[in-house]
TILOLO-375947 format. One record per residue (C-alpha): x, y, z; residue number from 1; residue in three letters. Coordinates in steps of 0.02 Angstrom, whole numbers, plus 50000, padded with zeros to 5 digits. Each point is the difference from the previous one (the first is absolute). Example, Ala and Ser with C-alpha at 12.3 -4.5 7.8 and 13.67 -1.06 7.14 Angstrom:
2
REC,50615,49775,50390,1,ALA
REC,50069,50172,49967,2,SER
***
This chain:
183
REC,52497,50411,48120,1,UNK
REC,49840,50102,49978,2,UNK
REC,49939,50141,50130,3,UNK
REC,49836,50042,49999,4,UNK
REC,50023,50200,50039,5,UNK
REC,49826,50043,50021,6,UNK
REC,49809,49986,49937,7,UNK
REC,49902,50129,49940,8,UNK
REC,49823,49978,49948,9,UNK
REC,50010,49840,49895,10,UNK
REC,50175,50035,49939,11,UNK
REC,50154,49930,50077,12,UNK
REC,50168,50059,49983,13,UNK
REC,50147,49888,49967,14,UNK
REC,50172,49999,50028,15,UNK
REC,50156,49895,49991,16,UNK
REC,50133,50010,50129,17,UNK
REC,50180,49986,49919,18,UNK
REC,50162,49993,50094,19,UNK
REC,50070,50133,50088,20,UNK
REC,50120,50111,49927,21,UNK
REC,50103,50153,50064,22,UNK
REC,49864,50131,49971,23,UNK
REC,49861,49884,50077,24,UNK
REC,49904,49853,49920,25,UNK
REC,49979,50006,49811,26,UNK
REC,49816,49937,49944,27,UNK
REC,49953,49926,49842,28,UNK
REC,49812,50047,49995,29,UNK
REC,49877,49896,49931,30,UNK
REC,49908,50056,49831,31,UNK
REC,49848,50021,50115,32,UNK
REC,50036,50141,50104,33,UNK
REC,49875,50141,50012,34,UNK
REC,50078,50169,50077,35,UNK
REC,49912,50179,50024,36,UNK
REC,50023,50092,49856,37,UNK
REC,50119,49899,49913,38,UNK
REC,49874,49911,49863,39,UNK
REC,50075,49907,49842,40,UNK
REC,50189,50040,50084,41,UNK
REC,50119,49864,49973,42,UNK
REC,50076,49983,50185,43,UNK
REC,50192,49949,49972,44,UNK
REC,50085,49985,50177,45,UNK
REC,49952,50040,50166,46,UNK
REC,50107,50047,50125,47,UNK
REC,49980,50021,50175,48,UNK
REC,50107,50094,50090,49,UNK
REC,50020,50025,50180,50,UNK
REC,49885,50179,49996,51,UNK
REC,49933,49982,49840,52,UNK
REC,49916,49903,49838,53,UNK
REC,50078,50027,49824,54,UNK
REC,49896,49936,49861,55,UNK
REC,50113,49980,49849,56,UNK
REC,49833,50036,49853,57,UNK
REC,49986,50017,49791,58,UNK
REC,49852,50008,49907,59,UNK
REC,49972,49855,49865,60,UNK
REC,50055,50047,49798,61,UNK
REC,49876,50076,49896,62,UNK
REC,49971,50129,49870,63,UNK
REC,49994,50183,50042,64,UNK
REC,49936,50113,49875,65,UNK
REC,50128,50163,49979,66,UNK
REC,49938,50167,50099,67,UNK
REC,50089,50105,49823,68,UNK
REC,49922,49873,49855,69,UNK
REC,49886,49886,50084,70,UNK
REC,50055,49859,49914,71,UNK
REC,50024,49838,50088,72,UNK
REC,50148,49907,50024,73,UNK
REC,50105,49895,50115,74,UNK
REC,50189,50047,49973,75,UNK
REC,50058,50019,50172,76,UNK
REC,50150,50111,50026,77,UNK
REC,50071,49986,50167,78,UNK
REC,49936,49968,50201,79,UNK
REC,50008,50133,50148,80,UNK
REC,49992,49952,50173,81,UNK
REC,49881,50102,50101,82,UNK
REC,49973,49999,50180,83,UNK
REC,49828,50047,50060,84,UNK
REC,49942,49972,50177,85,UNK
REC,49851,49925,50027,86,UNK
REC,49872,49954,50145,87,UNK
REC,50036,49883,50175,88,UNK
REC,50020,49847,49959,89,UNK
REC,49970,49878,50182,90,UNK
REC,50063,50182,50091,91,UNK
REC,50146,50018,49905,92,UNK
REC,50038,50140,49850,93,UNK
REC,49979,49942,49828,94,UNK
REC,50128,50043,49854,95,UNK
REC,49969,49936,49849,96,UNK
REC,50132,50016,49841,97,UNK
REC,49929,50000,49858,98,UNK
REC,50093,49953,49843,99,UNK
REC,49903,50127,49896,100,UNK
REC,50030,49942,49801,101,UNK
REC,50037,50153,49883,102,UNK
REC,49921,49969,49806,103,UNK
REC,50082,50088,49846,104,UNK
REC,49876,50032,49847,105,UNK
REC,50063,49921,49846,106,UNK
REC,49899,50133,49911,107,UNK
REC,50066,50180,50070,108,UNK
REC,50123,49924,50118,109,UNK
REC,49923,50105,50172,110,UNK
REC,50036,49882,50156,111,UNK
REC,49875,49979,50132,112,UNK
REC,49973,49918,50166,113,UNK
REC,49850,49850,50013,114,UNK
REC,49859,50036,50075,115,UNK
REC,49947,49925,50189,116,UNK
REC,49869,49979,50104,117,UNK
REC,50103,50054,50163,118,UNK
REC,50096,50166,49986,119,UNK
REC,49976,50167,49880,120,UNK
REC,50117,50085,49939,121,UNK
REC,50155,50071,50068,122,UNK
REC,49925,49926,50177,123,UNK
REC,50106,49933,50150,124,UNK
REC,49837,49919,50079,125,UNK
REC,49862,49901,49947,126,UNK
REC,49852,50034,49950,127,UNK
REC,49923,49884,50138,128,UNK
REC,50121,50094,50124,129,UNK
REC,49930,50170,49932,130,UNK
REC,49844,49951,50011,131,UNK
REC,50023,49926,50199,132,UNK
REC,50064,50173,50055,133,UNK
REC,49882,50105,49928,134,UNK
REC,49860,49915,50089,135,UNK
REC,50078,50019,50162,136,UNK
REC,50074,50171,49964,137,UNK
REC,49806,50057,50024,138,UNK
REC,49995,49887,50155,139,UNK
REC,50172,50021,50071,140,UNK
REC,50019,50089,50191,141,UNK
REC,50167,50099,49932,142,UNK
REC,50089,49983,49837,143,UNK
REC,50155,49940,50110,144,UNK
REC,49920,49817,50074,145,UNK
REC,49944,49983,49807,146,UNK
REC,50174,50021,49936,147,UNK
REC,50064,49896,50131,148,UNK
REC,49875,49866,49950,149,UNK
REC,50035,49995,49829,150,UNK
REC,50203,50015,50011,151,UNK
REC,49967,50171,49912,152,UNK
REC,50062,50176,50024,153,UNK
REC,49875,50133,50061,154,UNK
REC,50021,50103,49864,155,UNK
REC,49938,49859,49863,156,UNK
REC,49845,49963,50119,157,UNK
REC,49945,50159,49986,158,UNK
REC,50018,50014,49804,159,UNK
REC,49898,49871,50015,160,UNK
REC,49868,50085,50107,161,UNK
REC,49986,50151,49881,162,UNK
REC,50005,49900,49870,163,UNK
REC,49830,49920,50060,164,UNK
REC,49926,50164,50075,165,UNK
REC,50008,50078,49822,166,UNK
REC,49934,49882,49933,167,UNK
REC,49845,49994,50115,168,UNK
REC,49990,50184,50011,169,UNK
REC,49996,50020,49809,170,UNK
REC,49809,50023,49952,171,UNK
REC,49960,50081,50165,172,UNK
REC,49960,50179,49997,173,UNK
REC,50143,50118,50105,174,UNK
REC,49925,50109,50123,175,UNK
REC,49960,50163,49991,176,UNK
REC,50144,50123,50034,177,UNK
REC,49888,50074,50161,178,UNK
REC,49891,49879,50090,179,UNK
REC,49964,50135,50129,180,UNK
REC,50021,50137,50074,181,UNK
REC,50034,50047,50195,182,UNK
REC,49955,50140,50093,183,UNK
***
């Protein structure tokens, strides 16, 4: 059976609904689907589970050129699972797992992760996610609600929030040490 999920613009989004399993209702996707931050991702499994979405995601085989060499090859050496939340999806919290392929140079032998559109390096959180709470970090009543909002600690929303004020504050000259003086 296909669900239309929702319409955007001129795109529509796609799903099919499988049968029900113990985690929640498995969904072979249809080649089709379009999803925030998640371009050129081959989309595995979804699952969705009573609180939550878990997209099961690898990126298609191609060559990688070696960070040590730079030559190009294709050899791949082994896969890592890597869970990285990600934005609401229909109100509920996105977790994607990524099977992130590993390529070994034939050359010098270094190994190396692939390269994605979705998540830098060493990251729990997308870049889409990232990019969602630094924008309302600036707009945010208290760091708390924001958390809260974006199943978050406090702590990594305000990392966040410096990260972004340092960046804007960068190229603006500081203040004089006395701006005046009071009699």
């Amino acid at each position: 059976t296909i669900q239309k999920i929702r319409h955007v613009g001129s795109d529509f989004f796609y799903t099919w609904i499988g049968q029900p399993t113990k985690k929640g209702a498995t969904c072979p996707l249809n080649r089709n689907l379009f999803l925030p931050g998640l371009k050129d991702v081959k989309i595995n499994k979804v699952e969705i589970c009573e609180h939550s979405i878990h997209l099961y995601v690898e990126m298609p085989v191609k060559p990688h050129r070696c960070p040590r060499c730079g030559t190009e090859g294709r050899k791949i050496h082994d896969y890592r699972i890597q869970k990285i939340r990600h934005l609401k999806w229909f109100e509920r919290p996105t977790v994607i797992f990524y099977r992130k392929r590993r390529y070994a140079c034939q050359t010098c032998g270094k190994r190396f992760a692939e390269e994605n559109p979705f998540v830098e390096r060493y990251q729990r959180f997308s870049k889409e996610w990232n990019q969602a709470v630094n924008v309302r970090s600036i707009h945010a009543k208290t760091f708390k609600d924001l958390a809260f909002q974006f199943g978050a600690s406090v702590s990594t929303v305000i990392r966040r929030f410096d990260a972004v004020a340092k960046k804007e504050l960068q190229g603006h000259p500081q203040l004089p040490k006395v701006i005046a003086i009071d009699e």
